[in-house]
Backbone as CSV, one residue per row, in Angstrom:
resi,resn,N_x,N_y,N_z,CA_x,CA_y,CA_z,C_x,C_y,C_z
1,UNK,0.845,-1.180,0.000,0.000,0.000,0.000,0.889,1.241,0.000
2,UNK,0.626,1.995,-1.077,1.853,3.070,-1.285,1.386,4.038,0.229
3,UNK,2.203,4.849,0.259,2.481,5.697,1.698,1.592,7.174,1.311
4,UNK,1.128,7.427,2.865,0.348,9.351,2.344,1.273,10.116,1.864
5,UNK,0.604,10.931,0.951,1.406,12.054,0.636,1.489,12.813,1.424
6,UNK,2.223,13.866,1.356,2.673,15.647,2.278,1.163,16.057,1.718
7,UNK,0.531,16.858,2.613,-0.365,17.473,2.357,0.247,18.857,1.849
8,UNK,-0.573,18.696,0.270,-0.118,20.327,-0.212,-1.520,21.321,0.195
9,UNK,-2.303,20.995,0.334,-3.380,22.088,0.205,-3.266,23.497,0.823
10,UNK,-3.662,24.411,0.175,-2.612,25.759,0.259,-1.757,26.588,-0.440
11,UNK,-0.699,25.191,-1.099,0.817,25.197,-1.985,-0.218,26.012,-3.387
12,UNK,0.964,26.863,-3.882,1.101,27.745,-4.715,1.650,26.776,-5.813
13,UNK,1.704,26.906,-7.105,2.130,26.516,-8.260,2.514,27.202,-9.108
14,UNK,3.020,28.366,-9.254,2.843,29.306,-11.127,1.415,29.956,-10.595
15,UNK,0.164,29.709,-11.719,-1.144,30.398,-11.376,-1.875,29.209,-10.389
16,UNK,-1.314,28.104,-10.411,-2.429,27.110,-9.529,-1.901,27.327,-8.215
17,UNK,-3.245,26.765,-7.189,-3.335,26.374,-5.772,-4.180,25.652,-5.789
18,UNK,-3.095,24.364,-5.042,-4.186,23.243,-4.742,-5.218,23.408,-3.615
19,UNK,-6.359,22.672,-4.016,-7.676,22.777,-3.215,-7.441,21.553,-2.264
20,UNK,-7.516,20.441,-2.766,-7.414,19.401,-2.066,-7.148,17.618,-2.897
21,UNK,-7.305,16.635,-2.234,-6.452,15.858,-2.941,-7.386,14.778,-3.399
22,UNK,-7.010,14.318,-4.605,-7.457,13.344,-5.108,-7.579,11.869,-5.173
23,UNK,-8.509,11.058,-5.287,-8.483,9.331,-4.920,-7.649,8.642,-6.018
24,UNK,-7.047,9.654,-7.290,-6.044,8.921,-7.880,-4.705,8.518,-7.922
25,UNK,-4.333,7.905,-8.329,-2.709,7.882,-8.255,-2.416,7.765,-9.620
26,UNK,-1.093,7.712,-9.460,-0.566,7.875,-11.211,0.475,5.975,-10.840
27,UNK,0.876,5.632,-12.267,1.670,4.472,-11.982,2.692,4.007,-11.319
28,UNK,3.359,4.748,-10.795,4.627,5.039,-9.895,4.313,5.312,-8.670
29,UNK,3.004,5.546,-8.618,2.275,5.820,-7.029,2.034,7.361,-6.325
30,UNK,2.325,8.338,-7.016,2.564,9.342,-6.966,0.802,10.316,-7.082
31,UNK,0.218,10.237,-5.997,-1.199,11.283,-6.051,-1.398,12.695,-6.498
32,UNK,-2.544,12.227,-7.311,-3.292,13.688,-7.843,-3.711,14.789,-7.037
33,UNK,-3.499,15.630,-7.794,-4.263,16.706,-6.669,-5.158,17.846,-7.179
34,UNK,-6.043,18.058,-6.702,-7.263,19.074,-7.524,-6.622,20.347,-7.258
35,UNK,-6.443,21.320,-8.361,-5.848,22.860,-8.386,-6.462,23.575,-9.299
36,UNK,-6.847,24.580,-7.969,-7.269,25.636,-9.135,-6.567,26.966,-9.381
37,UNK,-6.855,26.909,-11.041,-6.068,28.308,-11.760,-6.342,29.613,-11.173
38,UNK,-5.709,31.048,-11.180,-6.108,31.844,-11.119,-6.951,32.450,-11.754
39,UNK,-7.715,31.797,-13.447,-8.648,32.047,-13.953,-10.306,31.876,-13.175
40,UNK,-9.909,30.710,-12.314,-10.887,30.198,-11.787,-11.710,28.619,-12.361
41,UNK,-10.369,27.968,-13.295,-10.569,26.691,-13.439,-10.240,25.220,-12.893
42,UNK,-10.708,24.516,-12.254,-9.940,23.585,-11.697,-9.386,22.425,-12.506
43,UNK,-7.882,22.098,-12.020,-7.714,20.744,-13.301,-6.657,19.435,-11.820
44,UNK,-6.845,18.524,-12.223,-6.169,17.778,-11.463,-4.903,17.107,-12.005
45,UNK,-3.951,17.308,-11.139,-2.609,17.373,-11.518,-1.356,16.465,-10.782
46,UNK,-1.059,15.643,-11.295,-0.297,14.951,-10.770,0.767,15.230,-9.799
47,UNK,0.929,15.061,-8.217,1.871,15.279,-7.679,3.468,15.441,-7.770
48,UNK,4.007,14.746,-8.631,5.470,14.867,-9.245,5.089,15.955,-10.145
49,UNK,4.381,16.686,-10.539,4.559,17.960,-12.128,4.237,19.140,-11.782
50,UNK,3.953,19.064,-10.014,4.091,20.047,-8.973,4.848,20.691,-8.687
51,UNK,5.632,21.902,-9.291,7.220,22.322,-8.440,7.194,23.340,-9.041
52,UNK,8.353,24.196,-8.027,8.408,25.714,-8.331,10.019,25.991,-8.928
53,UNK,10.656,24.596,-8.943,12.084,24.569,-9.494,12.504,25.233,-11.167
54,UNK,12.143,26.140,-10.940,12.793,26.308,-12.649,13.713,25.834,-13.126
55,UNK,15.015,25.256,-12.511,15.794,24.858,-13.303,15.712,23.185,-13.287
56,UNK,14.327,22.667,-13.024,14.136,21.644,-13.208,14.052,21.037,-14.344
57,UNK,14.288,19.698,-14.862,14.494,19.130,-16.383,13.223,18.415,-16.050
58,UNK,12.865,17.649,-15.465,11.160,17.254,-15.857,10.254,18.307,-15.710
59,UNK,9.142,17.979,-16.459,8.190,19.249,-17.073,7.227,19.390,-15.713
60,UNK,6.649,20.575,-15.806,5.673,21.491,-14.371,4.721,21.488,-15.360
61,UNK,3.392,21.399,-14.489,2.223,21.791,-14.516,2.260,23.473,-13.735
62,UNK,1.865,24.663,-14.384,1.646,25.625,-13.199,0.753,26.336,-13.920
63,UNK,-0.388,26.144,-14.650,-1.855,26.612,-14.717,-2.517,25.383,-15.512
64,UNK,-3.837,25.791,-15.605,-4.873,25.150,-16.331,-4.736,24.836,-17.595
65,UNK,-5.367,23.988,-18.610,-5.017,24.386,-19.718,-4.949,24.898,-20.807
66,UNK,-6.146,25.452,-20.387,-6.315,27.295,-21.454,-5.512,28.483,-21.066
67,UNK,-4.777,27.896,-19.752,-4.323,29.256,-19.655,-2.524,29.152,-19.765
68,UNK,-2.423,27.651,-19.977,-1.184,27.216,-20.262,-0.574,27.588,-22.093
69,UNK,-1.680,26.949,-22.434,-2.281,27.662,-23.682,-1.646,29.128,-24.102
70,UNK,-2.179,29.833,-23.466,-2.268,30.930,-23.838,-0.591,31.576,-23.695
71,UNK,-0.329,31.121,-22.142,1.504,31.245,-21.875,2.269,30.583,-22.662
72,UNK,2.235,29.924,-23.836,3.067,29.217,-24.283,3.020,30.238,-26.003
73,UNK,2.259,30.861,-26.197,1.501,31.387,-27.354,2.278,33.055,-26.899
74,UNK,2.166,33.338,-25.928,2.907,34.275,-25.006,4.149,34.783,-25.166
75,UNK,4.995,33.094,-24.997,6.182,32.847,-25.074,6.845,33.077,-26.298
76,UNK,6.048,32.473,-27.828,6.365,32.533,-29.039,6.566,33.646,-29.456
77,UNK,5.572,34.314,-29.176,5.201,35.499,-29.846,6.115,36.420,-29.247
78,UNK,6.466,36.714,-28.035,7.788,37.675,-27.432,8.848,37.098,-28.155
79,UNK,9.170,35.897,-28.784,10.357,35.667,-29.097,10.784,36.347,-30.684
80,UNK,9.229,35.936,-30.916,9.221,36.343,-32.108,9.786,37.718,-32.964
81,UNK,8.733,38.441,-31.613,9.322,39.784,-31.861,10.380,40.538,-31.647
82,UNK,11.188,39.794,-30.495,12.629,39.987,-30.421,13.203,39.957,-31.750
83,UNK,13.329,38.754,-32.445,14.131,38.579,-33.411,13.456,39.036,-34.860
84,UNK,12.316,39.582,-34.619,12.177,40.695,-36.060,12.731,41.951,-35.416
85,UNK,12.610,42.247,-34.165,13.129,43.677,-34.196,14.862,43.378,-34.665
86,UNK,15.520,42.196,-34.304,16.823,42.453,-34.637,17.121,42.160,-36.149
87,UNK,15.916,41.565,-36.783,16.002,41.679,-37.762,16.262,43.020,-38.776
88,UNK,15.642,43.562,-38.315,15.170,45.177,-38.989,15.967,46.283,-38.799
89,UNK,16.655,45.795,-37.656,18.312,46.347,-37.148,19.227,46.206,-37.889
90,UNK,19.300,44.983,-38.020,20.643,44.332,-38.918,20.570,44.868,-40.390
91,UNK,19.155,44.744,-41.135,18.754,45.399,-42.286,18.933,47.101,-42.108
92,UNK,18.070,47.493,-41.453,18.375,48.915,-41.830,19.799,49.693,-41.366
93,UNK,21.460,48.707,-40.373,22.160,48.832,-40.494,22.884,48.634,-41.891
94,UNK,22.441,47.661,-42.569,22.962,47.270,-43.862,22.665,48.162,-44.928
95,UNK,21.766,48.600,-44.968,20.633,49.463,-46.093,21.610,50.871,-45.819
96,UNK,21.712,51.029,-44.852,22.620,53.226,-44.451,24.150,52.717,-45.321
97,UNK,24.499,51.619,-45.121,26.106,51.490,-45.923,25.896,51.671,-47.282
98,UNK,24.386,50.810,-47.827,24.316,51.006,-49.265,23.819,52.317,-49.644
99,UNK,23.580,53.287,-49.203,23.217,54.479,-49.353,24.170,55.278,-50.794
100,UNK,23.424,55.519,-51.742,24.495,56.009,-53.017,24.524,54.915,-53.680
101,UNK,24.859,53.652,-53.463,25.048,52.551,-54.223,24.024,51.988,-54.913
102,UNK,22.683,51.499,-54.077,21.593,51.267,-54.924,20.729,52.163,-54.914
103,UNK,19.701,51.710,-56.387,18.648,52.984,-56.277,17.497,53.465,-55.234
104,UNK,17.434,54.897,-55.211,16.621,55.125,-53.670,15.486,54.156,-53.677
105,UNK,15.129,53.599,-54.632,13.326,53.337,-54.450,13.337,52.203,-53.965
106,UNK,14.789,51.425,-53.780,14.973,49.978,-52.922,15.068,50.591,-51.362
107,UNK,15.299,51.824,-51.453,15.957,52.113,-49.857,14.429,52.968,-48.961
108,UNK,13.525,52.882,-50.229,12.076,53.131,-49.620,11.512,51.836,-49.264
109,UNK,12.053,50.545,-49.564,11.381,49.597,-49.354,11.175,49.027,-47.896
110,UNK,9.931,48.410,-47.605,9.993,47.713,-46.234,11.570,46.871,-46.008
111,UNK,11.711,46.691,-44.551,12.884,46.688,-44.121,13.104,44.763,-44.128
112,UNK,11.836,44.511,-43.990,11.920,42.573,-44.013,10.709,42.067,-44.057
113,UNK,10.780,41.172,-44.896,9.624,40.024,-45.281,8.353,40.373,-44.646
114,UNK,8.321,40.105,-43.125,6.954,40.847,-42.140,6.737,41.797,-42.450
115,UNK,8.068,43.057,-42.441,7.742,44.575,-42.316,6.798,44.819,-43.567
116,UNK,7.175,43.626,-44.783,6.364,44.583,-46.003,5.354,43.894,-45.952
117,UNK,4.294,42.711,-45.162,2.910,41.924,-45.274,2.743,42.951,-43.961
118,UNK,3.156,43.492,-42.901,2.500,44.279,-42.406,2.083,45.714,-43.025
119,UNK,3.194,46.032,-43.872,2.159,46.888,-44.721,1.643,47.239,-45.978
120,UNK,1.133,45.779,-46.379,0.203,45.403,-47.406,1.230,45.342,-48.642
121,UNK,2.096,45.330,-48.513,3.648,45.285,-49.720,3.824,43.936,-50.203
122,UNK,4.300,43.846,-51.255,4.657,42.575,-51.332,6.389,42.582,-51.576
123,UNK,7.659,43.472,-52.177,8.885,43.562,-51.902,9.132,44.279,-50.979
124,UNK,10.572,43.544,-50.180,11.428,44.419,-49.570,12.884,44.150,-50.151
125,UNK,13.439,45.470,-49.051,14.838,44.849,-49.509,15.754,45.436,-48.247
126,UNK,16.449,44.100,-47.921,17.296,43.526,-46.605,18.602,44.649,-46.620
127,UNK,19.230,44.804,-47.834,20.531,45.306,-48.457,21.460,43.935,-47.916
128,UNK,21.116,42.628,-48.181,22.230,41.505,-48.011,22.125,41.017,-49.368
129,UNK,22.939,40.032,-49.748,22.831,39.224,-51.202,22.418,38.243,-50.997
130,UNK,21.613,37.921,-51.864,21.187,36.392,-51.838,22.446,35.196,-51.898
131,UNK,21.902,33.939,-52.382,22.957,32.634,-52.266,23.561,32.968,-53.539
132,UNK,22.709,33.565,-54.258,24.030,33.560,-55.801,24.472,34.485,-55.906
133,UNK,24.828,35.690,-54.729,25.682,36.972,-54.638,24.608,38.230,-55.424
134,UNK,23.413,37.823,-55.548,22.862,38.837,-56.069,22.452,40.114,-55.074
135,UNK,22.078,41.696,-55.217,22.012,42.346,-54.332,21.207,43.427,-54.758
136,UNK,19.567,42.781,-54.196,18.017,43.609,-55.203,17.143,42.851,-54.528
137,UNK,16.354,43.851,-54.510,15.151,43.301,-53.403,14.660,41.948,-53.252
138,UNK,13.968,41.358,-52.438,13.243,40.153,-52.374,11.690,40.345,-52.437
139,UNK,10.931,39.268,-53.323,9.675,39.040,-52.764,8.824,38.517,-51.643
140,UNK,8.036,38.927,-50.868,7.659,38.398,-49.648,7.809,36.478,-49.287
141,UNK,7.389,36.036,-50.913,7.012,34.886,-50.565,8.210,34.344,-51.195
142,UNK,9.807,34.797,-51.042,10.722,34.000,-51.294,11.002,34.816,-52.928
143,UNK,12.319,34.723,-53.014,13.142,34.983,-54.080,13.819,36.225,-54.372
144,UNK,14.704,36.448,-54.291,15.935,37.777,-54.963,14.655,38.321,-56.922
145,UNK,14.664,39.116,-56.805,14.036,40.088,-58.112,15.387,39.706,-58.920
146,UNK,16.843,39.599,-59.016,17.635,39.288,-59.647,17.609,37.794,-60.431
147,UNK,17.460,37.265,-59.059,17.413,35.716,-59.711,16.430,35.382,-60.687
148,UNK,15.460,36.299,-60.455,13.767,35.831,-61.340,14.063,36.540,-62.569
149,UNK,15.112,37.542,-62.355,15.612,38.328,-63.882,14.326,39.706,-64.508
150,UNK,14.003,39.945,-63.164,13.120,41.222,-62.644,13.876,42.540,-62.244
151,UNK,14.941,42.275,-62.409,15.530,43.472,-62.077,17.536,43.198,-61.436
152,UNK,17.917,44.028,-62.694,19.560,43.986,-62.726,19.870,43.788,-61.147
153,UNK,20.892,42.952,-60.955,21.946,42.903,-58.966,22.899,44.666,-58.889
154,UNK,22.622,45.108,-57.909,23.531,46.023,-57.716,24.635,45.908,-57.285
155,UNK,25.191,44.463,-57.562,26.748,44.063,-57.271,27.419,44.633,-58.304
156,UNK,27.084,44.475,-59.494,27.893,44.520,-60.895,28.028,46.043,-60.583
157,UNK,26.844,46.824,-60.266,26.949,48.471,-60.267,28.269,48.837,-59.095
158,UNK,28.289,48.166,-58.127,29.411,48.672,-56.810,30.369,48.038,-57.123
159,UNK,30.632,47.297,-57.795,32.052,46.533,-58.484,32.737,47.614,-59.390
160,UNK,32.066,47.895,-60.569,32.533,48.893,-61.705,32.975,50.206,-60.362
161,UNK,31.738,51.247,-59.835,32.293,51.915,-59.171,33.033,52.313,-58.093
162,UNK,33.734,50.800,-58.042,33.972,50.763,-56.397,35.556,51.477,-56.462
163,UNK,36.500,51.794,-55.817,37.758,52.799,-55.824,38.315,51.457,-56.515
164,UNK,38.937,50.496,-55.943,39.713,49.537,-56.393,39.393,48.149,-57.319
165,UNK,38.479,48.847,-58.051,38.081,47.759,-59.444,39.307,48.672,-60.535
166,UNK,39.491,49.870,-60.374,40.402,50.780,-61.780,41.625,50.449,-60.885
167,UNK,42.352,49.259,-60.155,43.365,48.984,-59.902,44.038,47.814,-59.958
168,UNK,42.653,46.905,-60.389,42.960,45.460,-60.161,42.720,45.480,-62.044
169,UNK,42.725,46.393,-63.218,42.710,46.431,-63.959,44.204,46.399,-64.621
């Protein structure tokens, strides 16, 4: 006969607090326990997925699951936007060097792929080269305007005018 558990009722979780305990066990012997979210949902939760250890390697239960849901959707989406903002950094650092080199109406363009479906655009341009060294806007849904043969690379243009192309001649 497996042994009582520690009474958690009280114990804090993330958004849960357990109410009180459950007639189940899990296979290892380890009891359920009824918790409710700070939404005001109750879900029952296995005693081992109980913990406030963050740097724990087995996985926590610490809300319901709409509202786990929602923190995980939370999570993406902050990440997300981290790395378009550094996206748009890195581009519009790149774009001020090409300044003079390509034509202005690339340097009016949205700054990356998102920046131009957020505003109803369909090219931008990064100021990086694509895989075949080309250097001319992209279409939202994939491809260099060079490669598709939509519009000359501004490599060939910064090559001819660059100081040390009339030296390597």
């Amino acid at each position: 006969m497996p042994s009582k558990p520690r009474d958690r009722v009280g114990e804090i979780y993330g958004r849960l607090t357990v109410v009180r305990a459950s007639e189940r066990r899990t296979k290892s012997g380890n009891a359920y326990w009824w918790c409710r979210c700070s939404c005001g949902k109750e879900r029952e939760v296995p005693g081992d997925k109980l913990s406030t250890n963050t740097a724990r390697k087995k996985p926590v239960i610490t809300a319901c699951l709409l509202c786990s849901k929602e923190l995980q959707v939370e999570g993406v989406c902050a990440k997300n936007d981290r790395e378009e903002r550094q996206r748009r950094e890195d581009a519009k650092r790149q774009r001020d060097a090409l300044k003079g080199h390509v034509p202005d109406r690339w340097l009016r363009l949205p700054l990356t792929d998102a920046h131009a479906r957020e505003l109803g655009q369909v090219l931008f341009f990064r100021g990086t080269s694509c895989l075949r060294g080309h250097l001319a806007p992209y279409r939202i849904n994939g491809g260099c305007l060079a490669c598709a043969g939509q519009t000359p690379s501004a490599h060939s243009a910064l090559i001819t005018n660059s100081p040390n192309s009339a030296e390597s001649e």
